[in-house]
N, CA, C and O atoms as a GROMACS GRO file, in nm:
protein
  404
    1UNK      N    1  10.907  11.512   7.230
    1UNK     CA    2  10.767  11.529   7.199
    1UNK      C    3  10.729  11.450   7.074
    1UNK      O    4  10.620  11.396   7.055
    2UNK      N    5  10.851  11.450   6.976
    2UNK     CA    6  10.790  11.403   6.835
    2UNK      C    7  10.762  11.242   6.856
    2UNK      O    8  10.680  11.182   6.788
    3UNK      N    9  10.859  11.167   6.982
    3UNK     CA   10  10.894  11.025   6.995
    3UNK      C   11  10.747  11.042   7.065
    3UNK      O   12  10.669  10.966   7.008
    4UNK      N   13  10.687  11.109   7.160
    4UNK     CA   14  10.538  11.100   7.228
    4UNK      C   15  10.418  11.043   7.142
    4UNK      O   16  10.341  10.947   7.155
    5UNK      N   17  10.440  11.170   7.022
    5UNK     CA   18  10.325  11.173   6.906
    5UNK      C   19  10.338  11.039   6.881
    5UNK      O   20  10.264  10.958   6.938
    6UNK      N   21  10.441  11.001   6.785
    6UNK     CA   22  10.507  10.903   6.711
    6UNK      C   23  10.466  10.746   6.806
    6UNK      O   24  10.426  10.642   6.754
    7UNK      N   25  10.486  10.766   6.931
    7UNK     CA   26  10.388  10.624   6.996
    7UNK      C   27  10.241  10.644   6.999
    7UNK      O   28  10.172  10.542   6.998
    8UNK      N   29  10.189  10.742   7.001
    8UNK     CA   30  10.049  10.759   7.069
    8UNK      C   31   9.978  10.757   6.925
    8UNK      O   32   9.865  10.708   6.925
    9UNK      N   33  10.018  10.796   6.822
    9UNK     CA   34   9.964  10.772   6.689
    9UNK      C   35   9.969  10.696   6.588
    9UNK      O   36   9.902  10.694   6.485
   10UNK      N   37  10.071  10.620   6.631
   10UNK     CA   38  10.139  10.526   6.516
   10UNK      C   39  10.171  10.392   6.608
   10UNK      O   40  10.100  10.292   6.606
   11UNK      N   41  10.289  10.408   6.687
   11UNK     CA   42  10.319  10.233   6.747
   11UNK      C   43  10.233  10.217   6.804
   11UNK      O   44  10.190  10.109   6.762
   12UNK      N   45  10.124  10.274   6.934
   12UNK     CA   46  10.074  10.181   6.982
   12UNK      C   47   9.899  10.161   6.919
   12UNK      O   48   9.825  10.080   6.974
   13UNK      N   49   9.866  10.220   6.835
   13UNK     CA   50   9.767  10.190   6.787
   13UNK      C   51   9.793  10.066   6.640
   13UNK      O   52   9.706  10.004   6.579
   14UNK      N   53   9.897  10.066   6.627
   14UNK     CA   54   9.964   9.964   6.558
   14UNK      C   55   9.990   9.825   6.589
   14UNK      O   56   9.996   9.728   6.513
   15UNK      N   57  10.007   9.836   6.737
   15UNK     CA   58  10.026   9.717   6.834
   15UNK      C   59   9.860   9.667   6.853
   15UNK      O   60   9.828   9.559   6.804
   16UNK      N   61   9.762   9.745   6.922
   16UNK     CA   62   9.683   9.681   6.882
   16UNK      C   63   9.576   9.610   6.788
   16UNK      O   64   9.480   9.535   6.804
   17UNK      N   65   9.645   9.676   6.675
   17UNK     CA   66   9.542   9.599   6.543
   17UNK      C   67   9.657   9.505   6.522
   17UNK      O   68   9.611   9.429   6.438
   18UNK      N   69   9.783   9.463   6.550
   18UNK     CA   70   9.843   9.364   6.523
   18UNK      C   71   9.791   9.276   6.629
   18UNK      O   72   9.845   9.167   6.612
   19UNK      N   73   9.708   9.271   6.735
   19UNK     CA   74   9.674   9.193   6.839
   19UNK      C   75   9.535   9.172   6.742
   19UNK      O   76   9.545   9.068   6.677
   20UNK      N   77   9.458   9.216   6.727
   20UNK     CA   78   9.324   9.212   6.721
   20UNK      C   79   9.359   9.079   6.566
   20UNK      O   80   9.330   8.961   6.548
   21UNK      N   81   9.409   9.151   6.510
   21UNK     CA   82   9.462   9.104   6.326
   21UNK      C   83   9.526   8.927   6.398
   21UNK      O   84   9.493   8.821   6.345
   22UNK      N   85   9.588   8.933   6.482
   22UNK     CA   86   9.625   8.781   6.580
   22UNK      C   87   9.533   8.689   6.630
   22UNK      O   88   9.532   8.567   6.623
   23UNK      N   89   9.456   8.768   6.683
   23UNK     CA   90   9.309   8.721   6.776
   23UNK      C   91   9.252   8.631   6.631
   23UNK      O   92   9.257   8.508   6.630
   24UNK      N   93   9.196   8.719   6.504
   24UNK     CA   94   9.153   8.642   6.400
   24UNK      C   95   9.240   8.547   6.324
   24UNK      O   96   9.190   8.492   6.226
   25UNK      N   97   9.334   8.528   6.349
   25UNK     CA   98   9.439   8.464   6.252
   25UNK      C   99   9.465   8.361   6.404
   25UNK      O  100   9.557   8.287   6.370
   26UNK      N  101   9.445   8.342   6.480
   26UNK     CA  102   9.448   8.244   6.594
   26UNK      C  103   9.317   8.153   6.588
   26UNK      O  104   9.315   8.038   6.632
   27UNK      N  105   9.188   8.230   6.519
   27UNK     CA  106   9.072   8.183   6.521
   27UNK      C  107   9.091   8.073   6.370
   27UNK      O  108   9.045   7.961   6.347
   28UNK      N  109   9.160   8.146   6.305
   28UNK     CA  110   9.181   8.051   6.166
   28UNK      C  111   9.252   7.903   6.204
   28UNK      O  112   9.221   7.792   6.162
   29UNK      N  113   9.318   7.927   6.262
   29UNK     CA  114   9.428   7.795   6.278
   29UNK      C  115   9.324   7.686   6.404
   29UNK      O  116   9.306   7.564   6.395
   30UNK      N  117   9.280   7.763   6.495
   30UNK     CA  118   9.250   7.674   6.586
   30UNK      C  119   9.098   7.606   6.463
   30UNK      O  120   9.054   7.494   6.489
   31UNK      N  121   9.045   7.675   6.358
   31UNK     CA  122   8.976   7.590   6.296
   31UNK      C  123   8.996   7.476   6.161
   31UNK      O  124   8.936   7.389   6.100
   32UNK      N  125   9.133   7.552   6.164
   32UNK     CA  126   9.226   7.462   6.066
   32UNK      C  127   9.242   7.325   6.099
   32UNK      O  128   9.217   7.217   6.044
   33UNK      N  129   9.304   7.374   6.237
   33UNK     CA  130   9.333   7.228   6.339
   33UNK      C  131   9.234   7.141   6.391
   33UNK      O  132   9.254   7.022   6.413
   34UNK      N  133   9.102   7.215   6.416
   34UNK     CA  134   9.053   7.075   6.409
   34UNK      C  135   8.951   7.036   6.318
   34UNK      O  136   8.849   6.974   6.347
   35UNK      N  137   8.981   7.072   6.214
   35UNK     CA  138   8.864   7.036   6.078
   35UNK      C  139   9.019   6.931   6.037
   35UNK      O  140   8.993   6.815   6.005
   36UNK      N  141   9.155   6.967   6.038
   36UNK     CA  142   9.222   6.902   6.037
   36UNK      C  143   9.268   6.779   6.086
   36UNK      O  144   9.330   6.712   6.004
   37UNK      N  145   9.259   6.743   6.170
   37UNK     CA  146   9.251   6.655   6.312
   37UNK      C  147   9.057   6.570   6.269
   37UNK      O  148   9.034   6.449   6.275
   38UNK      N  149   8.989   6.640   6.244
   38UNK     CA  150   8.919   6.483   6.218
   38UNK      C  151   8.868   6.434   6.091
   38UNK      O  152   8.772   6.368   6.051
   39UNK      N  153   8.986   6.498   6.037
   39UNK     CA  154   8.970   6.443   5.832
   39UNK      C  155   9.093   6.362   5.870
   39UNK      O  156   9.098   6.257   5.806
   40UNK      N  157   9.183   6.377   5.948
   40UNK     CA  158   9.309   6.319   5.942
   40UNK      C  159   9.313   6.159   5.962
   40UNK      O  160   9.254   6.098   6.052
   41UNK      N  161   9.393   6.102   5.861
   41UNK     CA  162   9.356   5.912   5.931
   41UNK      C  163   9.476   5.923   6.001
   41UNK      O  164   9.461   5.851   6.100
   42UNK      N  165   9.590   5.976   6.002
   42UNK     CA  166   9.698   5.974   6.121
   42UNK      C  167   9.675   6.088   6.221
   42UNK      O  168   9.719   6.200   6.193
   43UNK      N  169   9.603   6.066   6.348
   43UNK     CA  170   9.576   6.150   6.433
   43UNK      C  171   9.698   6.178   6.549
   43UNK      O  172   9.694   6.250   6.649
   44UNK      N  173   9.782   6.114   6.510
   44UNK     CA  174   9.933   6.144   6.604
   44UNK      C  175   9.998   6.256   6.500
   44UNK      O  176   9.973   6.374   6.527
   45UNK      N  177  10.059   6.237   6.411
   45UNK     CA  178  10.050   6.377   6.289
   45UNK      C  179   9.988   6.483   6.304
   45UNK      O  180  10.034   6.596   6.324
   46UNK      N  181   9.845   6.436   6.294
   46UNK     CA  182   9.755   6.602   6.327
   46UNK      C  183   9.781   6.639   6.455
   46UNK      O  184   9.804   6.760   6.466
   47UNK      N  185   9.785   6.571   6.564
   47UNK     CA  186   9.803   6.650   6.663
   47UNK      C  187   9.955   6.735   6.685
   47UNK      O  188   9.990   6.844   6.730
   48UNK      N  189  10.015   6.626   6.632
   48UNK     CA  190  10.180   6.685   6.612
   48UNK      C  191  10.172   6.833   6.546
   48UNK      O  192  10.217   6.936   6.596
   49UNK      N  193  10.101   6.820   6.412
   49UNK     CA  194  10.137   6.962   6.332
   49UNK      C  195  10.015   7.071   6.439
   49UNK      O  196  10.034   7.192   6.432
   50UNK      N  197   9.928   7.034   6.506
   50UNK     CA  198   9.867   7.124   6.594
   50UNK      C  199   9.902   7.148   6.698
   50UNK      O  200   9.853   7.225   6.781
   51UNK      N  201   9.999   7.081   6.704
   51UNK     CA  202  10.107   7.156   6.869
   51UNK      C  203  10.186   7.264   6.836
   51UNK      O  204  10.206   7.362   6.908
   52UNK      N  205  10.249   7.238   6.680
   52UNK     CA  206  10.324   7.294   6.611
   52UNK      C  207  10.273   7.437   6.592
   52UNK      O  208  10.345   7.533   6.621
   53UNK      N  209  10.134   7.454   6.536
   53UNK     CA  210  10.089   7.563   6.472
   53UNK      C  211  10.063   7.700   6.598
   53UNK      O  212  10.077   7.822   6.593
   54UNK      N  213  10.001   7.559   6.750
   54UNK     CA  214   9.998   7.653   6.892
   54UNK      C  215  10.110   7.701   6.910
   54UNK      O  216  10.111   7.824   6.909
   55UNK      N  217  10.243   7.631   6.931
   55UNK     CA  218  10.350   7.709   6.998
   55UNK      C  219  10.394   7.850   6.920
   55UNK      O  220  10.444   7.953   6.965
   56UNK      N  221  10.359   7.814   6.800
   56UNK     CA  222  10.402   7.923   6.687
   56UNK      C  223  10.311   8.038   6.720
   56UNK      O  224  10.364   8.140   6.762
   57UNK      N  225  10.190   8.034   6.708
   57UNK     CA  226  10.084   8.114   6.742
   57UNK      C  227  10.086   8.192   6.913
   57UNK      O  228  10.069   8.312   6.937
   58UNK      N  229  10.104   8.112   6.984
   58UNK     CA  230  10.148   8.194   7.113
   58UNK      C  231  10.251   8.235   7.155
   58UNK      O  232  10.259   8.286   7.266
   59UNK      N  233  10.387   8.218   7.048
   59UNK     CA  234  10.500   8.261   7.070
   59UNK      C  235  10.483   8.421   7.010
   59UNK      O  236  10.534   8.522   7.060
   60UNK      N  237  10.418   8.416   6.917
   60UNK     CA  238  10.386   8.532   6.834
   60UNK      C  239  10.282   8.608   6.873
   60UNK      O  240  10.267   8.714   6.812
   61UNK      N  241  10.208   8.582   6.955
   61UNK     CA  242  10.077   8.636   7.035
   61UNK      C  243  10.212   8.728   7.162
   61UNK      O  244  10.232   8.849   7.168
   62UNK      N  245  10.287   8.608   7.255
   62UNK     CA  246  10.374   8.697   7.295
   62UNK      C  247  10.430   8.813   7.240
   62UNK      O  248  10.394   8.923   7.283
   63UNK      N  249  10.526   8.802   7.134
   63UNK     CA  250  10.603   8.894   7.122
   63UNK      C  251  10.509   9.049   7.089
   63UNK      O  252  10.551   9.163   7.106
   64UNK      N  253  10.385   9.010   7.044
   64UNK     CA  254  10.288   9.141   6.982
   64UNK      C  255  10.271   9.231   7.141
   64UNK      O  256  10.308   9.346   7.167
   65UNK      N  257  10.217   9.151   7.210
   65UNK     CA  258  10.184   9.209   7.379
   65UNK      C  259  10.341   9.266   7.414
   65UNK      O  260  10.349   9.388   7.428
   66UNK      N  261  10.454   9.194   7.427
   66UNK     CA  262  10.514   9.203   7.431
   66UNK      C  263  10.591   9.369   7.434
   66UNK      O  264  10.621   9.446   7.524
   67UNK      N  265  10.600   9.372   7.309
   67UNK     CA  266  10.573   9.498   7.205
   67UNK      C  267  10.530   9.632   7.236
   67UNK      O  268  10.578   9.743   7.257
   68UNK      N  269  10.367   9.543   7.225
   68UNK     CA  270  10.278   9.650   7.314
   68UNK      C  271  10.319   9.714   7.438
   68UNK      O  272  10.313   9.834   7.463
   69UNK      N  273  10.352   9.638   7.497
   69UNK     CA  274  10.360   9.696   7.661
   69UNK      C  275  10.477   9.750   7.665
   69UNK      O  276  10.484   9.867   7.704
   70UNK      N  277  10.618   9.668   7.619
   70UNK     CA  278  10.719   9.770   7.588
   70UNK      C  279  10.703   9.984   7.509
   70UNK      O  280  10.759  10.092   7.530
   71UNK      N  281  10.632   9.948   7.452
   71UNK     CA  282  10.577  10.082   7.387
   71UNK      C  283  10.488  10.148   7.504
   71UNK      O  284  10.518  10.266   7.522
   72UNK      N  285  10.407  10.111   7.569
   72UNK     CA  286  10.325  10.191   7.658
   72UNK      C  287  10.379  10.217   7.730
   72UNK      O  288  10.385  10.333   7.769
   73UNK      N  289  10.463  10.092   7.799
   73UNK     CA  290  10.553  10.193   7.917
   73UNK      C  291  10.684  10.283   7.904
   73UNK      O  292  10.766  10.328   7.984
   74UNK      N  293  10.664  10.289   7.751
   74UNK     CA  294  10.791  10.410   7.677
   74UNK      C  295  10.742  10.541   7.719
   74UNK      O  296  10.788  10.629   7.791
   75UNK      N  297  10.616  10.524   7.640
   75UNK     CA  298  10.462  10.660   7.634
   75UNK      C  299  10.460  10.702   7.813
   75UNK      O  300  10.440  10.815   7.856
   76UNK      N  301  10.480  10.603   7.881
   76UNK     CA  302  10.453  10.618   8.020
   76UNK      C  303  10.565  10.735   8.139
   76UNK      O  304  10.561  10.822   8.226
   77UNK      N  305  10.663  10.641   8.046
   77UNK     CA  306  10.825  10.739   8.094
   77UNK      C  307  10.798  10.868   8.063
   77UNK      O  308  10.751  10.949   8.143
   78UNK      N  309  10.837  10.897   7.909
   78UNK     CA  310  10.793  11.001   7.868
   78UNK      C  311  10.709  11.145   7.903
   78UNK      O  312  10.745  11.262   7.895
   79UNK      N  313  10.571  11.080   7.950
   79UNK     CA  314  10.463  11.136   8.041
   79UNK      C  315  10.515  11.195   8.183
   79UNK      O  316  10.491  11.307   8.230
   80UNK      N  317  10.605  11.075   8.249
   80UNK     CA  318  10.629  11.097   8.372
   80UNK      C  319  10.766  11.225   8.376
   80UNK      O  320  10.781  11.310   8.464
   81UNK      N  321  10.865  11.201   8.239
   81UNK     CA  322  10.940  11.328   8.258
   81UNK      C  323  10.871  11.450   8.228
   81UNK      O  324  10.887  11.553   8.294
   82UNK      N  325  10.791  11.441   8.123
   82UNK     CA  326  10.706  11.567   8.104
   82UNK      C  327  10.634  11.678   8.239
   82UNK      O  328  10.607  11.796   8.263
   83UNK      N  329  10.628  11.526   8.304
   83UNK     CA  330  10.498  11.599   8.388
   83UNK      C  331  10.640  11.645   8.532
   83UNK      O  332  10.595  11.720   8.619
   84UNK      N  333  10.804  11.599   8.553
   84UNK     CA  334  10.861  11.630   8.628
   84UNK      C  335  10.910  11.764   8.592
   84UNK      O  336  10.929  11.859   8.668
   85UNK      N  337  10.927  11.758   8.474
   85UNK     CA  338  10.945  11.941   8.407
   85UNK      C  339  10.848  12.029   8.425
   85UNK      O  340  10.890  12.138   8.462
   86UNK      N  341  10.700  12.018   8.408
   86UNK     CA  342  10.612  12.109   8.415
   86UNK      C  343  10.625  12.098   8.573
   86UNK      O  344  10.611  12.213   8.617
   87UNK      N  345  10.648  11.997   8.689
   87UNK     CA  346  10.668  12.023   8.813
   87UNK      C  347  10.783  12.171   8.877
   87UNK      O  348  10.772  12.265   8.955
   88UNK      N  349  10.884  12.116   8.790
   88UNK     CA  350  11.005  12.204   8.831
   88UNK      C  351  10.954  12.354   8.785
   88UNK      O  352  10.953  12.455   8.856
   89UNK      N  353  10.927  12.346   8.694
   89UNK     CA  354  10.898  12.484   8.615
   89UNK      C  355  10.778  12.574   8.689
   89UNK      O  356  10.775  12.697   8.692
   90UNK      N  357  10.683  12.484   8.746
   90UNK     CA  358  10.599  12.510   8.850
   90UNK      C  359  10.614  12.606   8.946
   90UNK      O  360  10.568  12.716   8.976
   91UNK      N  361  10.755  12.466   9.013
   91UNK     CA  362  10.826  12.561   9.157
   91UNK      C  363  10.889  12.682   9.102
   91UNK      O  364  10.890  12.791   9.160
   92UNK      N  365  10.924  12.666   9.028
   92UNK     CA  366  11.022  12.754   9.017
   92UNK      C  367  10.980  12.917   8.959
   92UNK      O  368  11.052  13.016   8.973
   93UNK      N  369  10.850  12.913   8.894
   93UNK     CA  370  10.786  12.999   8.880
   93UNK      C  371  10.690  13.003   9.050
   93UNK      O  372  10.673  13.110   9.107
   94UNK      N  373  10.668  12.947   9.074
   94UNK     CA  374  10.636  12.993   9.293
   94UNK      C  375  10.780  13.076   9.371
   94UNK      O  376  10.778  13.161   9.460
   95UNK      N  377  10.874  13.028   9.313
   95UNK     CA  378  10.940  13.067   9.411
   95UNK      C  379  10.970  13.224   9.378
   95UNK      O  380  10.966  13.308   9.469
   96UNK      N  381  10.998  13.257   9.253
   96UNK     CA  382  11.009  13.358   9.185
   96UNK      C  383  10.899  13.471   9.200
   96UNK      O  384  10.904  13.594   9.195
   97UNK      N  385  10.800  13.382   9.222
   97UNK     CA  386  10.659  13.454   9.300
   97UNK      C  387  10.673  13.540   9.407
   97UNK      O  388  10.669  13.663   9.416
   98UNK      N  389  10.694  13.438   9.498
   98UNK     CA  390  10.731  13.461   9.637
   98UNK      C  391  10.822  13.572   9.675
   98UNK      O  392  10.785  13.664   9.749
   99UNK      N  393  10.968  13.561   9.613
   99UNK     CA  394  11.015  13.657   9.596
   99UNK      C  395  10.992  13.820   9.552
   99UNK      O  396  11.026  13.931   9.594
  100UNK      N  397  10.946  13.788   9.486
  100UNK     CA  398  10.867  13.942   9.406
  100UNK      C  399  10.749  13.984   9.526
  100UNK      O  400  10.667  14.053   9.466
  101UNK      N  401  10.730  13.978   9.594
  101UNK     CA  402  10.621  14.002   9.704
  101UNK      C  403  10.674  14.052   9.833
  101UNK      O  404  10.598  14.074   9.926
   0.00000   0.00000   0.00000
């Protein structure tokens, strides 16, 4: 239960302000790059260090989603044993029912 809380309050609301906090810090570079790129008098360079700054930026955009989804479908497991215990416990209070009758 505490590992439940502990995603639903903390990692995955964590995951997405590290996405959102990405989204703006992706918006910085792609204006870096091209305020960069046409001050630049070597435009093979600028494009070089702006391939550079993309792969970096979507490698790291991966691993955040990444992350994310690893964590939700933790929260997801979790849910699904929860909800196979309150199943069993279910029957098993029916059957106990049944009996008594």
């Amino acid at each position: 239960m505490a590992e439940l809380q502990m995603l639903l309050e903390e990692e995955i609301p964590a995951g997405r302000r590290a996405l959102l906090d990405s989204f703006t810090n992706l918006e910085k570079v792609a204006e870096y790059c091209e305020s960069n790129y046409v001050q630049s008098a070597d435009k093979q360079q600028a494009l070089e260090e702006t391939k550079n700054y993309t792969t970096q930026s979507l490698a790291s955009v991966a691993y955040l989603i990444n992350t994310l989804a690893n964590n939700v479908l933790q929260m997801l497991d979790i849910q699904a044993s929860q909800l196979r215990r309150m199943e069993s416990s279910v029957n098993h209070i029916s059957q106990v029912s049944h009996k008594m009758k």
